[in-house]
BAFI-3210 file (N, C-alpha, C; in Angstrom, 3 decimals, decimal comma, padded with zeros to 6 digits):
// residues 76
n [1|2|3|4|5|6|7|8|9|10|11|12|13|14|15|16|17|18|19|20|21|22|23|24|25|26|27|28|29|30|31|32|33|34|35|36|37|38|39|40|41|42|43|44|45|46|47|48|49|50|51|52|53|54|55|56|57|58|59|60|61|62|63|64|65|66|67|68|69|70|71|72|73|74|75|76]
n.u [-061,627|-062,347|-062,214|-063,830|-066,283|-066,647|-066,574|-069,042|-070,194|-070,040|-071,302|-074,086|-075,045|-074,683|-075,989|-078,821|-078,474|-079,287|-081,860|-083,543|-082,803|-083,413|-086,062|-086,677|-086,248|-088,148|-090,365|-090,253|-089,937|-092,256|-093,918|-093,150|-093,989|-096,899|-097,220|-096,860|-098,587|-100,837|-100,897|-102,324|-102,374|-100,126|-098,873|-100,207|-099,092|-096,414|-096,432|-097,488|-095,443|-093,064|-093,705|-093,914|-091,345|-089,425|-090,933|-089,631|-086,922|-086,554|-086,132|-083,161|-082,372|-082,799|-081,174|-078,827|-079,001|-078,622|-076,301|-074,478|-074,554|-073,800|-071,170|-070,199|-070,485|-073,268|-074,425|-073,849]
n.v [-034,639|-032,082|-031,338|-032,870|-031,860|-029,338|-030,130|-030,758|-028,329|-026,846|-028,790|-028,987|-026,306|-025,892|-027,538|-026,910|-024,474|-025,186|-025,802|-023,645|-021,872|-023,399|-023,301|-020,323|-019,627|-020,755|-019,576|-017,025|-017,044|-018,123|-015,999|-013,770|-015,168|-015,223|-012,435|-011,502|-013,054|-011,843|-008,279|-006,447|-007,057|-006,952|-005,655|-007,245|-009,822|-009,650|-008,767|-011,379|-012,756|-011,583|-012,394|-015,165|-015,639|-014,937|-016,499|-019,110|-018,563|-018,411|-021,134|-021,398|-019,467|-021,123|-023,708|-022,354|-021,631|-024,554|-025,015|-023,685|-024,125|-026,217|-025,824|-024,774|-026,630|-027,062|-029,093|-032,111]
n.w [-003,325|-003,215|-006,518|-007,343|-006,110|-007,799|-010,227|-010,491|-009,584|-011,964|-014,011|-013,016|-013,261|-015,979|-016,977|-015,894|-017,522|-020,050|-020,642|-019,811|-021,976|-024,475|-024,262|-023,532|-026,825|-028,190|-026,591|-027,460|-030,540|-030,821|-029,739|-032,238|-034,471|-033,723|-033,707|-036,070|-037,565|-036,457|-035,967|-034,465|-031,938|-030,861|-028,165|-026,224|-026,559|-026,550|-023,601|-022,524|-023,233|-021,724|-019,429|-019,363|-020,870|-017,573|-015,934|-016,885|-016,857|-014,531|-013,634|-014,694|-012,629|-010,193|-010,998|-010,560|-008,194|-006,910|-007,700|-006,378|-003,625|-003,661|-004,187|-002,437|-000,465|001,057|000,023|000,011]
ca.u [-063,053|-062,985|-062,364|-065,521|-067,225|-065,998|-067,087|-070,481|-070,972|-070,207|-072,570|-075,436|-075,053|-074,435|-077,083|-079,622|-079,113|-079,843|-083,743|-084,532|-082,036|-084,376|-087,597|-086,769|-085,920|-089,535|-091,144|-089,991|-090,315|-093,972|-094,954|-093,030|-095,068|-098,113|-097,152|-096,983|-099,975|-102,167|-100,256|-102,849|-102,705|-098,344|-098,527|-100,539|-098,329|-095,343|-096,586|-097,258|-093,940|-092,315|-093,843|-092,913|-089,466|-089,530|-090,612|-088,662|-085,073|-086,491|-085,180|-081,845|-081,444|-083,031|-079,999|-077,760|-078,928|-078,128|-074,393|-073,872|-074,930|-072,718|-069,716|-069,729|-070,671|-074,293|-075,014|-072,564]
ca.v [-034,401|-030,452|-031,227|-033,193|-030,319|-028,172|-030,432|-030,819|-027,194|-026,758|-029,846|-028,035|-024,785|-025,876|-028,416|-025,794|-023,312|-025,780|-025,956|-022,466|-021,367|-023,733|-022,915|-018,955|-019,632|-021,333|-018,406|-015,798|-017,551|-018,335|-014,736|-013,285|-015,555|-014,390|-011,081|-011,562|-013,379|-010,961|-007,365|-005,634|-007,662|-006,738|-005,566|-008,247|-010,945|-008,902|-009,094|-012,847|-013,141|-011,685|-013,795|-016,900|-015,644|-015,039|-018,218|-019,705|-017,705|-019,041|-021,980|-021,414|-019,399|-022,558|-024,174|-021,492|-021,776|-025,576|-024,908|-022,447|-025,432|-027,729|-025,276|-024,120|-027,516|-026,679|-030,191|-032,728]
ca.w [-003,212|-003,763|-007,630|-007,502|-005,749|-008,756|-011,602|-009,963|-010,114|-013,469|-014,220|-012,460|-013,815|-017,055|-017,679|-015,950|-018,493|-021,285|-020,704|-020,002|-023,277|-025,624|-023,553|-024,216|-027,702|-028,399|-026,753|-028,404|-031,729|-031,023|-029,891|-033,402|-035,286|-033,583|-033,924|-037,737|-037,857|-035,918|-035,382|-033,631|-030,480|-030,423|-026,695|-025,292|-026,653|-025,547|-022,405|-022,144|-023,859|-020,904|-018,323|-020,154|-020,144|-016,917|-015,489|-017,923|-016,539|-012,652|-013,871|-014,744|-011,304|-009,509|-011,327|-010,330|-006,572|-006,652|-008,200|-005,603|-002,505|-003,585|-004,249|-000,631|000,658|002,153|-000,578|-000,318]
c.u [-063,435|-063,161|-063,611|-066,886|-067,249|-067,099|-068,984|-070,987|-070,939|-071,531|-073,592|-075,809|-075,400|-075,794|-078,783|-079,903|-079,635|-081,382|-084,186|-083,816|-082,831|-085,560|-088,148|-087,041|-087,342|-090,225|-091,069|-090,254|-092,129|-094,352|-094,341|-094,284|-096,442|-098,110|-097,190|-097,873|-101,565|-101,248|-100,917|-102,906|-100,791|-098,226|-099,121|-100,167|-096,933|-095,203|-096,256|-095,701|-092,427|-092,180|-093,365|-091,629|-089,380|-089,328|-089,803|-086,972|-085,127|-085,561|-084,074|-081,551|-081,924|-081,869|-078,628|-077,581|-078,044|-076,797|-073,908|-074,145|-073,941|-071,464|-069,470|-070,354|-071,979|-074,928|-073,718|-072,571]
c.v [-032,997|-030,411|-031,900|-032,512|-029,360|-028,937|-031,027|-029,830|-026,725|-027,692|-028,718|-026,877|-025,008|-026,457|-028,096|-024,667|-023,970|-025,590|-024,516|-021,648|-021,754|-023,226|-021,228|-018,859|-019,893|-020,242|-017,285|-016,516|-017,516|-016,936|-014,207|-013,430|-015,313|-013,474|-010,941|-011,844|-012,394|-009,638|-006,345|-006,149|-008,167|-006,555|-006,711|-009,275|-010,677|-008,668|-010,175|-013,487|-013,052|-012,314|-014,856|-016,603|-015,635|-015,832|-019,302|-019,462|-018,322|-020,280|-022,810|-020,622|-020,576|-023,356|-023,429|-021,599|-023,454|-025,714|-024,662|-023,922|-025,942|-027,275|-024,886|-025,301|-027,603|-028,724|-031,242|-034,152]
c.w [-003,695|-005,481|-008,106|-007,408|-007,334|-010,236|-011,684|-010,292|-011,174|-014,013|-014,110|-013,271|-015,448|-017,639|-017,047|-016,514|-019,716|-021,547|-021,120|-021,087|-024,348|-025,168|-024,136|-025,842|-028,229|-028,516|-027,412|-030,120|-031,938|-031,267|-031,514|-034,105|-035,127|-033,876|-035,744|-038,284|-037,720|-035,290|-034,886|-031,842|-029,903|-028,809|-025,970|-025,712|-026,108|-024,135|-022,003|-022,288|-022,426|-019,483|-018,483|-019,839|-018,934|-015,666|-015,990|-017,311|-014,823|-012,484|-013,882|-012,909|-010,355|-009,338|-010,650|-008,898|-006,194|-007,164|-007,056|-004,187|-002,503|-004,024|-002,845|000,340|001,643|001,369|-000,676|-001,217]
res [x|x|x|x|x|x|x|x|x|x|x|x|x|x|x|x|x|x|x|x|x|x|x|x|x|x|x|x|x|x|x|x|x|x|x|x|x|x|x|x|x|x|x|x|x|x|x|x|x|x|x|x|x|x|x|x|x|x|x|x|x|x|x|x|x|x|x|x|x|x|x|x|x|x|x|x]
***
C-alpha cells in the first residue's frame, strides 16, 4: 500500500504542475505581445502579468498541498 501512497504523490504533484506551467507560459506570451504592440503601457501589463502568474502558481501549490495529504496519510 505505501508504494501506492508514493505513486499517488508523484501523480498529484506532477499532473498539478502541468496546468499552471502552460497557463504561465500563455501569460507571459500574451503580456510580451502586448508589450510590443503598445510599449507605453509596459508597467501596467507587468503588473497584471504578475497577478496572473500568481494565481496561476496557487495552483500548482494546491497540487503540492494534495501530494503532501496523501504522502503522510491525512488522504487515504
Amino acid at each position: 500500500m505505501e508504494g501506492l501512497n508514493l505513486v499517488a504523490t508523484a501523480l498529484a504533484i506532477g499532473l498539478a504542475a502541468i496546468g499552471p506551467g502552460i497557463g504561465i507560459g500563455i501569460i507571459v506570451a500574451g503580456a510580451l505581445q502586448a508589450m510590443g504592440r503598445n510599449p507605453e503601457m509596459q508597467n501596467t501589463l507587468v503588473t497584471y502579468m504578475f497577478i496572473g502568474i500568481a494565481f496561476t502558481e496557487a495552483l500548482a501549490i494546491f497540487g503540492l498541498l494534495i501530494s503532501f495529504m496523501i504522502a503522510f496519510g491525512v488522504i487515504s
